[in-house]
C-alpha positions as CSV (number, residue, x, y, z in Angstrom):
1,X,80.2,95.2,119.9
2,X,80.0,98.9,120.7
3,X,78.8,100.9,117.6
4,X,80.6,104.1,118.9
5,X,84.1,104.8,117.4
6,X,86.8,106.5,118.4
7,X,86.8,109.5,115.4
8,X,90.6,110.7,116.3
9,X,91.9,106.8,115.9
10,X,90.2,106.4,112.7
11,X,90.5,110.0,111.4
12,X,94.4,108.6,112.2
13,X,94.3,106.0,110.3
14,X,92.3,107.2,107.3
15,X,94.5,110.2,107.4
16,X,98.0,108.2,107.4
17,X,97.0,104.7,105.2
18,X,99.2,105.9,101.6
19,X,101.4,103.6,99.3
20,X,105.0,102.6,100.6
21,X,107.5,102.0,98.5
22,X,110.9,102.4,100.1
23,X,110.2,101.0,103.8
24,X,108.9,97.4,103.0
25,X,110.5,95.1,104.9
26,X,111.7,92.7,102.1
27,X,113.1,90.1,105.0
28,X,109.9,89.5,106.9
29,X,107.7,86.6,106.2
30,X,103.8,87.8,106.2
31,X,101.7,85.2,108.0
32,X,99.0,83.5,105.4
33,X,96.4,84.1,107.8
34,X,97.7,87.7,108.2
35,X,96.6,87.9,104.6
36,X,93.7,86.3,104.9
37,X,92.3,88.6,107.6
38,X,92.9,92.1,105.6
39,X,91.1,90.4,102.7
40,X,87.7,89.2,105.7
41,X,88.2,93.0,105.9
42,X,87.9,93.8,102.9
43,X,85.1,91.4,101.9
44,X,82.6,93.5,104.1
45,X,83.4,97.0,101.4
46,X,80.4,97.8,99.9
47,X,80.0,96.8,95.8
48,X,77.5,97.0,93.0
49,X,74.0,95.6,94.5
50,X,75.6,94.1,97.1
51,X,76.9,91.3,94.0
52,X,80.2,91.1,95.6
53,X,81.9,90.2,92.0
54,X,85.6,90.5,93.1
55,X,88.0,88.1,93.4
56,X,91.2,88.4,95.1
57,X,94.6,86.7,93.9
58,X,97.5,86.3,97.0
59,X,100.9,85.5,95.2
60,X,103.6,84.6,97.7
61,X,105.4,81.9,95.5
62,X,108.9,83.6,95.4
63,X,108.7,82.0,91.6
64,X,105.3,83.9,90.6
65,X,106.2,87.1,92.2
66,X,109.8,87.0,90.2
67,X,107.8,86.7,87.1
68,X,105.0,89.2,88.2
69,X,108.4,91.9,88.8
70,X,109.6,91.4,85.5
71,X,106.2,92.4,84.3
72,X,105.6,95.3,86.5
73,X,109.1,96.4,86.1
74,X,108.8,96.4,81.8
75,X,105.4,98.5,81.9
76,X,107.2,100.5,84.5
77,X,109.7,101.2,82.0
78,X,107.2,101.9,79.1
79,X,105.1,104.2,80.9
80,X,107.6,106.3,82.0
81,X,109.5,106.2,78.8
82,X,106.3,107.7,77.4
83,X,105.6,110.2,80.1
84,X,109.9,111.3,79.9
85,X,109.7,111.9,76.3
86,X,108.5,115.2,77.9
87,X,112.1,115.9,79.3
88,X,115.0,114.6,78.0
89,X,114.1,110.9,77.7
90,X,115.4,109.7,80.8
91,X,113.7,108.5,83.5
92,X,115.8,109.6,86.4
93,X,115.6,113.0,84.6
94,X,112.0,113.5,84.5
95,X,110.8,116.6,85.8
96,X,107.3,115.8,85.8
97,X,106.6,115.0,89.1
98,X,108.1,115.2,92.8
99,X,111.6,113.9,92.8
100,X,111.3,112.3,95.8
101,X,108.3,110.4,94.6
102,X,110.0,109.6,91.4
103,X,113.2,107.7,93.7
104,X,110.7,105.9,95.5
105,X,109.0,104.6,92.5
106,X,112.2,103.1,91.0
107,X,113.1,101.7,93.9
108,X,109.9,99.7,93.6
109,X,110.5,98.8,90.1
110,X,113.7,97.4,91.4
111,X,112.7,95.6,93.6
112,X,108.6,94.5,93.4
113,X,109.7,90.7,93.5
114,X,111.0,91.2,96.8
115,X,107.7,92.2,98.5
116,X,106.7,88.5,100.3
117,X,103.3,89.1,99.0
118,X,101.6,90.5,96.0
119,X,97.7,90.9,96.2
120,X,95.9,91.2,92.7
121,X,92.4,92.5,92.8
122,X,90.0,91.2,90.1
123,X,86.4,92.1,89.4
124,X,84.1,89.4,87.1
125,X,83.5,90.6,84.1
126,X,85.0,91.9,80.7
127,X,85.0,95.7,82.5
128,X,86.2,97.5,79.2
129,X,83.6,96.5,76.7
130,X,80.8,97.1,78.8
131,X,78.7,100.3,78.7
132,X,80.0,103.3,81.2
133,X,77.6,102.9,83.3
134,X,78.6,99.3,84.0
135,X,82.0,99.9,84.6
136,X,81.7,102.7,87.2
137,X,79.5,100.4,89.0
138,X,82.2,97.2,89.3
139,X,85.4,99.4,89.1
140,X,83.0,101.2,92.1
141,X,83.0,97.8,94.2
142,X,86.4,96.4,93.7
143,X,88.2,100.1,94.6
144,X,86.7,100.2,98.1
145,X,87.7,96.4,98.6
146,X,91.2,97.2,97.3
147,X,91.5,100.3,99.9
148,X,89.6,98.3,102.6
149,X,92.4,96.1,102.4
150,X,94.7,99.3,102.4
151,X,93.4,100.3,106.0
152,X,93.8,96.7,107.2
153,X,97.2,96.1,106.3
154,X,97.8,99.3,107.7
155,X,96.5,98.7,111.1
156,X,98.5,95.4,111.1
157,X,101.6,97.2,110.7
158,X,101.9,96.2,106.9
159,X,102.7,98.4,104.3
160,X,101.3,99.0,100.6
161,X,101.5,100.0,97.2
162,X,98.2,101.0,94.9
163,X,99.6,100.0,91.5
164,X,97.8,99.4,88.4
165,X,100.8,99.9,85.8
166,X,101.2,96.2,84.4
167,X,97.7,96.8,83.5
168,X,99.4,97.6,80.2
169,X,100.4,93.9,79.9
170,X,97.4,92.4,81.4
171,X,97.1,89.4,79.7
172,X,101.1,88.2,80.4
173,X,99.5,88.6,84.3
174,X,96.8,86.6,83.6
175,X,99.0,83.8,81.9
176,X,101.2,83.9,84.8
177,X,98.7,83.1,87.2
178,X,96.3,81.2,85.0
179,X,93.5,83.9,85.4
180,X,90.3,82.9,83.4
181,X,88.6,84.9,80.9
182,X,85.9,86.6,82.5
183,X,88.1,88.5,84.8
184,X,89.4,91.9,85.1
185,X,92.1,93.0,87.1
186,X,92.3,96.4,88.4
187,X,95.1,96.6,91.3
188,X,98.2,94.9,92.0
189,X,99.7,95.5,95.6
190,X,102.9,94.7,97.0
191,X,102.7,93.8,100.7
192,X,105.5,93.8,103.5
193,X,105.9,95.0,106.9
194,X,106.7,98.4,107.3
195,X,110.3,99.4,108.5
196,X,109.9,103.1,109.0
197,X,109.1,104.5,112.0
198,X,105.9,105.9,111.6
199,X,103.0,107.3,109.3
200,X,102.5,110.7,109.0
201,X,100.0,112.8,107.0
202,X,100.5,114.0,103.5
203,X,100.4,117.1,101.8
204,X,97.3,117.8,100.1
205,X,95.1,121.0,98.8
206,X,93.5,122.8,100.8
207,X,90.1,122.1,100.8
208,X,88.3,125.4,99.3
209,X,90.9,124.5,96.3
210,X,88.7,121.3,95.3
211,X,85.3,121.6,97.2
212,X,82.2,123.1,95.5
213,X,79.0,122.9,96.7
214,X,75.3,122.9,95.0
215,X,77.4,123.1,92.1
216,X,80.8,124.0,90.6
């Protein structure tokens, strides 16, 4: 294996790799072993002295992922009932963000269930009552797995959601899917093919906006 890289292919894909939410292919079956070959990827992210204390949960029982959209679609609800108290109360009406985000994201509270796979990443441990330091350092090796799969997926012409709303009903996931004790979940991803036509870059800061150096 060559240890040179092409820098504009994975500039490309580092650049491009964002959550989908409208063009999931809903209709097309994703191969187990499809699955199974983003998560090798994402085994080899780097995590808390190298303890590798994630666990990864593939849901493609049409049954369980019914059940999981219920879930994601009743946080959905509550978080955004919160967040449009700041309008009028709708959610449709919400002005807080970017309408166009806001369409895609009920569009995926619609229809979550539909995605042929869901992918739930878990870190061992009771994250929340441990100290600060602690948490940083597992949420710190479960994120890079979870975006490892991300880049992955993307290369294999799948596309994904980062979401971590049902987190506000945590425990009905974990009694869906029988989730022992010592576990905390952190994402939930939606995975289908992608139907659009291509990945483009997003629309960002510029950098002298954010960047600070030897100090703020």
């Amino acid at each position: 294996m060559s240890d040179k890289i092409d820098i504009k292919e994975s500039d490309a894909l580092l650049k491009t790799t964002r959550s989908v939410r409208l063009r999931l292919d809903f209709e097309k079956a994703v191969p187990d072993e499809v699955l199974k070959d983003c998560i090798t990827v994402a085994l080899q992210a780097p995590s808390q002295t190298n303890t590798q204390q994630w666990h990864f949960v593939v849901v493609t029982d049409r049954g369980l992922r019914e059940r999981l959209g219920d879930i994601y679609r009743d946080t959905f609800d509550k978080y955004w009932a919160e967040s449009a108290e700041k309008s009028d109360g709708s959610i449709e009406n919400y002005s807080g963000g970017d309408q166009r985000m806001i369409d895609s994201a009920l569009y995926l509270r619609d229809n979550f269930h539909k995605a042929p796979a869901h992918v739930l990443f878990c870190a061992t441990g009771n994250l929340p009552e441990m100290p600060l330091f602690e948490q940083a350092s597992a949420y710190g090796s479960i994120m890079p797995a979870a975006w490892s799969f991300m880049l992955a997926a993307r290369s294999r012409g799948l596309g994904t959601c980062w979401t971590s709303v049902h987190l506000k009903e945590s425990q009905k996931v974990a009694d869906v899917l029988n989730l022992p004790d010592n576990l905390t979940q952190a994402v939930l991803m939606p995975v289908a093919y992608y139907s659009g036509s291509g990945f483009r870059e997003a629309s960002r800061l510029p950098l002298d906006d954010v960047l600070h150096w030897n100090g703020w």
